[in-house]
MIKOL-473033 format. One line per field, with one value per residue (C-alpha): residue number from 0; residue in three letters; x, z, y. Coordinates in steps of 0.5 Angstrom, whole numbers. Layout:
BEGIN
num: [NUM  ...]
residuo: [ALA  ...]
c1: [X  ...]
c3: [Z  ...]
c2: [Y  ...]
This chain:
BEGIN
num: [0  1  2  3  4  5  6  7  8  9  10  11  12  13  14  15  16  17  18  19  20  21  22  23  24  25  26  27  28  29  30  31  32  33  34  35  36  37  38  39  40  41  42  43  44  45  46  47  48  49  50  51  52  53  54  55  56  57  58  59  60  61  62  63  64]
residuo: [UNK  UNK  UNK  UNK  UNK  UNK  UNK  UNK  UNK  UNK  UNK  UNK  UNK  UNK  UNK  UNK  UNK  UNK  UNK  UNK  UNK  UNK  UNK  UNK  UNK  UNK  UNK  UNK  UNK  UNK  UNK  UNK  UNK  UNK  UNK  UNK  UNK  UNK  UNK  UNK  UNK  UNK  UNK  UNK  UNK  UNK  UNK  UNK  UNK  UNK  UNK  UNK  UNK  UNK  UNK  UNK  UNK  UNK  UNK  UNK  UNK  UNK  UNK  UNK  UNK]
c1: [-17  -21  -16  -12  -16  -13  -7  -3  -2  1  -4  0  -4  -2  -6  -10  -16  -16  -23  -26  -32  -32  -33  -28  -23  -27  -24  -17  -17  -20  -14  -9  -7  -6  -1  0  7  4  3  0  1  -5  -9  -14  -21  -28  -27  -22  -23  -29  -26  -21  -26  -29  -22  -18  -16  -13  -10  -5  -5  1  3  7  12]
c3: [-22  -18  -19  -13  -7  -2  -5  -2  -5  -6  -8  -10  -10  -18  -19  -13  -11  -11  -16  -14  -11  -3  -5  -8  -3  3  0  -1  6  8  5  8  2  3  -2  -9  -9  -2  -2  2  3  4  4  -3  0  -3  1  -2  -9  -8  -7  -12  -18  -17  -17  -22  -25  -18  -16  -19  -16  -17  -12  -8  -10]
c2: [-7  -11  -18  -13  -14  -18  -16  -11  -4  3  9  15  22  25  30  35  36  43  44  37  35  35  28  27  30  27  20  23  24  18  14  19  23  30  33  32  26  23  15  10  2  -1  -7  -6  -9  -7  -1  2  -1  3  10  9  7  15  18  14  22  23  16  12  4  -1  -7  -7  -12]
């Protein structure tokens, strides 16, 4: 996934944070996914590429095309 930064990106919450680490679900609110479906547009920069490399069970990320 690293090929995606600067590339713009939509990040989707597929799975819930209920029983994950606070981590973990401080990272999702970090990102600004709250329930189960919400998707974000953003910029993939090492910040975020970081965040979503702990959390690849929760988050699906696609380009936005």
């Amino acid at each position: 996934m690293s090929n995606l930064i600067g590339k713009q990106v939509v990040i989707k919450l597929v799975r819930s944070v209920i029983c994950t680490t606070p981590k973990h679900r401080a990272f999702m609110q970090t990102l600004g996914l709250k329930k189960v479906g919400d998707t974000r547009q953003c910029e993939y920069t090492p910040n975020v590429h970081g965040m979503v490399k702990l959390v690849p069970h929760l988050v699906a990320v696609s380009v936005k095309e």
